[in-house]
N, C-alpha and C positions, 0 to 999 in steps of 0.2 A: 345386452346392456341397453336402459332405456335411455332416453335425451335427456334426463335431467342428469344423472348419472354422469352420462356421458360431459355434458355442461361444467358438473363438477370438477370431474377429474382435468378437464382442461383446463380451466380456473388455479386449480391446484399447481398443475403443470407450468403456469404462466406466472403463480404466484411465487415459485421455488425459482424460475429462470430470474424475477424482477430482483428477490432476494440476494441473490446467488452477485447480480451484476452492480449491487448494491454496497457488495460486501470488500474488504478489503483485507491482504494475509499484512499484520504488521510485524515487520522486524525493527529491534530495538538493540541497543547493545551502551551499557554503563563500562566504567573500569569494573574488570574482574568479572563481568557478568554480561558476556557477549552476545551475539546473533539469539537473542531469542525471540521466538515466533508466539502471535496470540493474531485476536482478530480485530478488525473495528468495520463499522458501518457507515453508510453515509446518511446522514439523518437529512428529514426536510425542513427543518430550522435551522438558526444560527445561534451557538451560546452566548458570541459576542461578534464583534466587529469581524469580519473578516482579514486576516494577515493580505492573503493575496483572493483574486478570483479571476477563474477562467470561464471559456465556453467551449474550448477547443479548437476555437480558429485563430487564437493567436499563433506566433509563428517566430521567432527568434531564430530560429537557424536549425536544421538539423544535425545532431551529432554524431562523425563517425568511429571515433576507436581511442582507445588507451594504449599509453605503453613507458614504454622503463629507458633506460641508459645501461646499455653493459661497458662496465668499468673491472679494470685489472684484481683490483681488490673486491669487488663482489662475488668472482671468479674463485679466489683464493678461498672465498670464507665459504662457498658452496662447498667445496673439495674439504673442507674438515669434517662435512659428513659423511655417514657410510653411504655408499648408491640408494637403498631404499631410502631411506630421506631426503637425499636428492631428488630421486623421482617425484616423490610426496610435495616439496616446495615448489619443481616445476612445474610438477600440475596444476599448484593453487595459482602461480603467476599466468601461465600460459595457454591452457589446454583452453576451447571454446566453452567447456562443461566447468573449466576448473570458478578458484574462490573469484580472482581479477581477471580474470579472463583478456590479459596484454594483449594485443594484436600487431602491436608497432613499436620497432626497437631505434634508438639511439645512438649511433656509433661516434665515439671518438673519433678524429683525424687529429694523432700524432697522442702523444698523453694529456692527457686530460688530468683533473686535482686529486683523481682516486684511481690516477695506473699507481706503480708500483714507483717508479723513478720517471724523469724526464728521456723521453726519447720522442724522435720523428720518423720519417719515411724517406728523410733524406739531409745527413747532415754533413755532408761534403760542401764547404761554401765555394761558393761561382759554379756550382754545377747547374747551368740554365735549362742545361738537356734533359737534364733529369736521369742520364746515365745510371746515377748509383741509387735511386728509387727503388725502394722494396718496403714490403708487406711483412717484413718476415719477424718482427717481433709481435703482430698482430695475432701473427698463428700460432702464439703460444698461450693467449688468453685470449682474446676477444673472440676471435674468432670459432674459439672450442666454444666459447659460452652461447653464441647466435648458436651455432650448430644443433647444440642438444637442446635451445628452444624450439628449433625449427621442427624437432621432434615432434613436440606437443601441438605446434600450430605450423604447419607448414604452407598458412600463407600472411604469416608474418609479412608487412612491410618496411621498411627502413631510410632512415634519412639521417645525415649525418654535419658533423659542424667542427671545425676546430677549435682548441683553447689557443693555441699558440700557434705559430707559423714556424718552420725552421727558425734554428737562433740566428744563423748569418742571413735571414732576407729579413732582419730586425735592425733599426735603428741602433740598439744597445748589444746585439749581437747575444743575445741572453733567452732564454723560454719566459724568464717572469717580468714583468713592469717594473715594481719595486724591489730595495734590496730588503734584505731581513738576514742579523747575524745568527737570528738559529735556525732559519730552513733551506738557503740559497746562500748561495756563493757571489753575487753580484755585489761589486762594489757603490756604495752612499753615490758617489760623485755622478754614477752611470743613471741616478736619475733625473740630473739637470734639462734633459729632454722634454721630459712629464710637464712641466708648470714652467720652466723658465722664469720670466720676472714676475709674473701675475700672483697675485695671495688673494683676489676676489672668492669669498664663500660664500655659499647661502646653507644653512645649518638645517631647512625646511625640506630642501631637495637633492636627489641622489646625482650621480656623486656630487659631493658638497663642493668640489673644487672641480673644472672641465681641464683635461689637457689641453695644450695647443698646439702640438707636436700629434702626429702620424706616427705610431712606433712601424709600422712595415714602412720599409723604404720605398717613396712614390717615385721610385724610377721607373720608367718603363720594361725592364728589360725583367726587373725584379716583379712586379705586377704581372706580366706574363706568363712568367715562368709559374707562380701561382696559380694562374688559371686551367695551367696545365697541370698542374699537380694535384688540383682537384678532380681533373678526367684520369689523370694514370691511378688514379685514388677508386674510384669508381669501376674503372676497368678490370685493376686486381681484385676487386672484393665479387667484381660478376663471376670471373676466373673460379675465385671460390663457392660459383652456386650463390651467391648472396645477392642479390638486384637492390643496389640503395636506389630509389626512387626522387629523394626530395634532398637538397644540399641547403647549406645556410654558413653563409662567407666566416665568423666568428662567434663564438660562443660570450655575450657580455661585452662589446665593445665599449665599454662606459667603465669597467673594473680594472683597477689596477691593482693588479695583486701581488705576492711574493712566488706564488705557484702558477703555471704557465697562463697565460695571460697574453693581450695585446691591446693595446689604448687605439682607438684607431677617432679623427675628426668627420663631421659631416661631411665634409669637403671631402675626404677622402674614405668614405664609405659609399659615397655617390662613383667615384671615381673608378674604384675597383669592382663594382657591382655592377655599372652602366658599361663600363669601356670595356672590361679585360673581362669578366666572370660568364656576364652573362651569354657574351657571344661566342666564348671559348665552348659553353654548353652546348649551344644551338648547332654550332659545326658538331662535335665528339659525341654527344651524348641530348639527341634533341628529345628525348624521350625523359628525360630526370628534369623538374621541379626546380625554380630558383626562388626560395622564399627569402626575404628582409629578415636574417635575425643572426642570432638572440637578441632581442632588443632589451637593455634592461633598464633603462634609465622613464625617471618622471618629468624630467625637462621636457614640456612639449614643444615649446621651444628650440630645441635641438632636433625633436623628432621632425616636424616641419621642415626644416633644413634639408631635410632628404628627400620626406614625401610629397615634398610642392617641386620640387626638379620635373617638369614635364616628360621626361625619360624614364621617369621610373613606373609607371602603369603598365607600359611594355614590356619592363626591363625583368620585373618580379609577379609573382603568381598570386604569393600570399607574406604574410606578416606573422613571425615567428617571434613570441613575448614572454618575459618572466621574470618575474620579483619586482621592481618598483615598476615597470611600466603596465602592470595590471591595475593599478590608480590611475593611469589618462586613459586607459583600453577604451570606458565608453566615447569618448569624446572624438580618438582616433575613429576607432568605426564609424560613426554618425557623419564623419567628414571624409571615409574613402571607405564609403559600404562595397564599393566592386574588387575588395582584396577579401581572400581567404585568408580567416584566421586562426592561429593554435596557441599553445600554453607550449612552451618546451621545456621548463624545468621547474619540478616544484619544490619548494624551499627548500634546506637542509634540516634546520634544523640543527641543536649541539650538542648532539651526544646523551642527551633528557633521555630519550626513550620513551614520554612520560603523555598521559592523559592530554596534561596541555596543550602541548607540541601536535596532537590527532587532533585538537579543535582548531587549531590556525591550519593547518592542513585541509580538515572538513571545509572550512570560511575562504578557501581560496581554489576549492573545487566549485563551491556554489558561485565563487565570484567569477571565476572565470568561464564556466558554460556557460552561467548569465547574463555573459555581457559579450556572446557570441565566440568562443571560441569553439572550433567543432573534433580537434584532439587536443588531446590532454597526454603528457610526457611527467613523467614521475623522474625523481634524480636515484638514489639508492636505492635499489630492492632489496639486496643482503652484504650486511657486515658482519663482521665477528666483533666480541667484548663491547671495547668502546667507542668503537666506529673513528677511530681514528685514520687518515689520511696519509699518506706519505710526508708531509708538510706540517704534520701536527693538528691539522685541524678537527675536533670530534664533532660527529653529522650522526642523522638517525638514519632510521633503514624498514623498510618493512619487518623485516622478520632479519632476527638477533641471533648470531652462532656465539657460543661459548666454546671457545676454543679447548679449555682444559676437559669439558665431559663433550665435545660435540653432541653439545643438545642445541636447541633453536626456540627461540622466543616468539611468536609470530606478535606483533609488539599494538600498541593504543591504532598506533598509525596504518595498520594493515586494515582494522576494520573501519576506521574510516573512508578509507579507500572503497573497501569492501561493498560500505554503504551507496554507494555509488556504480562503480562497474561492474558488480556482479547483477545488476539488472537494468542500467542505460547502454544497451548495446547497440553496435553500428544500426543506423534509421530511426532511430528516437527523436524526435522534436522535442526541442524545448519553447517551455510557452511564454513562462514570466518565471522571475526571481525576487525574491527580497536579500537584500547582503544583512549580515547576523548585528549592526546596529546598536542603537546604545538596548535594544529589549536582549541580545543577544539569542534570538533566536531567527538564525538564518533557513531559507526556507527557498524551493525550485519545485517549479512542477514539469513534468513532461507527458508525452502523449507518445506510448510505445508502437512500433509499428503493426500493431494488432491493433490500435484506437483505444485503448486504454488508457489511463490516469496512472500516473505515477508520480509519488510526491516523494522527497526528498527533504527533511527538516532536524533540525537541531536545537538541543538547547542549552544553552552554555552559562547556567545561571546555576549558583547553590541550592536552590529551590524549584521545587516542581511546575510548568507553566502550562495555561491554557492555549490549546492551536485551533486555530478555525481557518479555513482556506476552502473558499463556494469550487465548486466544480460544476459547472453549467448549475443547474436548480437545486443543486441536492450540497449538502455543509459535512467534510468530515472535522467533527468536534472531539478532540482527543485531548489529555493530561501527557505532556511528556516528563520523564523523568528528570531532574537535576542532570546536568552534564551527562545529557545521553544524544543519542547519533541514532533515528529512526526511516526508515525506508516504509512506505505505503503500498503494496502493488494489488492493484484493482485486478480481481480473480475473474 
């Protein structure tokens, strides 16, 4: 072969690599008309303004893993299918290869608003010792349901939070906050605790009305006992092979609900966090995680109250967030960047099923890796029908069992997810985000652990839109579809 030859074909060679690292596999998915694959390039123009632009040394946070909630009734509505389908939806949740590829599970401590009925781990009252402590309605759901995930991914990690506390270490001696004559049994009067004389609202911010009352009673004897009840919690679930990692004192201290619940004050979230929890962990269990959460409230206001306590830097690791307080998330972080942060639960939703419901889903995945949280916690995986609750409440789900033909819906909200964790897996950077805005096209880029671009966009408009987003010199210029959900992965 002569040198010009030669010249060529190296040219040729160089010109197929430039090509090749230029080019991008796009997936797209509309209702009805999912995961589908075409191509796009990255052109050396721009057709219009740029949405976002990188160069690859931005840096927002790295992200490490996805994961679910197992709940009684998710349990329940897996089991209407035969084994082979079973298998088939665990995979898509769990396996490293599968559609979401979960890696991190969610455990209830005590029922939660989608066991089956209210129960605890110990509801003997004055029992400080914890004598009559057990696990043993956990092993008839939850703990099958971890099991045959661990299958798929056996190095699942776990971290866990309670709805309620026992009903007797409660102010109202009750699992829920409020009463309600059609799902609880608590009587009206039992909520004079809740607000007392105060009627102050603000109709702008969650909750519109703050307790002033502590529902866990701040005795000391009772707070202890708690903190033990979090390690005998821990202990039994190692017992069973299951290593929970990370705790979080309350699921929503800001909700008062009819279905198990606890209203707890700054004052006494400081209290129990600072004094009894965290040092109960350090002695029993100095290897488990004490993250701040659920936090759910937009009061920053309240949130302050906590995070300006000089005790608490030491006291917690990270900052565990969901539902309104993903609206102050940026402003928290920028004033206590040395906490780790996550997303713990993502909305319900009401039973829709529906296209919609996958866009507010998509818009608060983007917001929340965007604004630094580095896992991400889904609420239902799988319900049957109408995702009803024990309590009556209807919620969505990933993927839908129809109870009368056990078939399964894998639903809007699956591949929204989809859009997301079947390609930002543990070590992905994210760079910059835009949130979905009044042009309603939300939009993240990230830099996979191989140095690749990965863009992540939406578009939630009746009509087709132009996207432009520079990646260092080079402009990927695409048309997205009317309310579609598109992934970019730089080949």
């Amino acid at each position: 072969m002569n040198f010009k030859k030669i010249v060529l074909l190296v040219g040729l060679v160089i010109s197929i690599y430039t090509l090749n690292a230029q080019s991008f596999t796009w997936i797209s998915s509309t209702e009805g008309n999912v995961w589908k694959e075409t191509k796009a390039r990255l052109q050396s123009k721009q057709d219009q303004e740029p949405l976002l632009k990188v160069d690859g040394t931005e840096h927002v946070h790295i992200f490490k893993r996805w994961g679910t909630c197992f709940n009684e009734l998710g349990w329940d509505a897996l089991n209407l299918l035969p084994l082979k389908m079973q298998d088939a939806v665990l995979t898509n949740f769990f396996s490293p290869d599968g559609d979401l590829r979960f890696s991190m599970g969610r455990i209830p401590m005590n029922a939660n608003d989608y066991a089956r009925d209210w129960y605890s781990c110990d509801e003997v009252p004055g029992d400080f010792q914890l004598k009559y402590f057990n696990i043993d309605r956990d092993k008839k759901a939850i703990i099958p349901f971890i099991k045959r995930a661990k299958r798929y991914n056996p190095d699942m990690t776990f971290w866990a939070s309670p709805w309620s506390p026992p009903s007797w270490m409660k102010v109202n001696h009750y699992y829920s906050v409020r009463s309600s004559s059609k799902v609880n049994q608590l009587p009206p009067e039992a909520e004079v605790a809740l607000y007392e004389n105060t009627t102050e609202k603000d109709l702008t911010r969650y909750p519109r009305q703050l307790t002033v009352n502590d529902f866990f009673i701040q005795d000391p004897r009772y707070l202890q006992a708690y903190a033990n009840y979090f390690c005998k919690f821990i202990s039994s679930y190692r017992n069973e092979d299951i290593v929970i990692s990370k705790v979080m004192f309350q699921n929503e201290p800001w909700a008062y609900p009819p279905y198990p619940g606890c209203a707890w004050t700054p004052e006494g979230i400081v209290r129990f966090n600072v004094e009894y929890l965290a040092p109960t962990l350090k002695k029993q269990h100095s290897d488990v995680s004490l993250y701040l959460g659920t936090l759910n409230t937009n009061r920053l206001e309240e949130m302050e109250k906590i995070l300006s306590d000089p005790r608490m830097p030491e006291t917690v690791e990270g900052l565990g967030l969901q539902w309104w307080s993903g609206q102050i998330l940026p402003e928290i972080r920028k004033k206590y960047p040395h906490y780790k942060y996550m997303q713990t639960e993502s909305e319900c939703g009401s039973g829709t099923f529906d296209w919609k419901a996958a866009e507010h889903t998509f818009h608060l995945i983007n917001r929340f890796l965007g604004n630094g949280c580095e896992e991400y916690t889904f609420w239902n995986a799988i319900l049957s029908d109408e995702g009803s609750s024990a309590w009556g409440w209807k919620q969505n789900a990933l993927v839908r069992v129809d109870s009368k033909t056990s078939s399964i819906t894998y639903t809007p909200e699956y591949y929204a997810v989809k859009h997301f964790s079947n390609k930002v897996v543990s070590g992905t950077k994210v760079l910059q985000y835009k949130d979905k805005g009044e042009d309603k096209l939300p939009v993240i880029v990230f830099l996979t652990p191989e140095n690749k671009y990965l863009v992540v966009a939406g578009n939630f408009n009746d009509d087709a839109r132009q996207l432009t987003v520079q990646l260092g010199d080079k402009y990927l210029n695409v048309t997205l579809q009317a309310h579609s959900f598109n992934t970019f992965c730089m080949k």
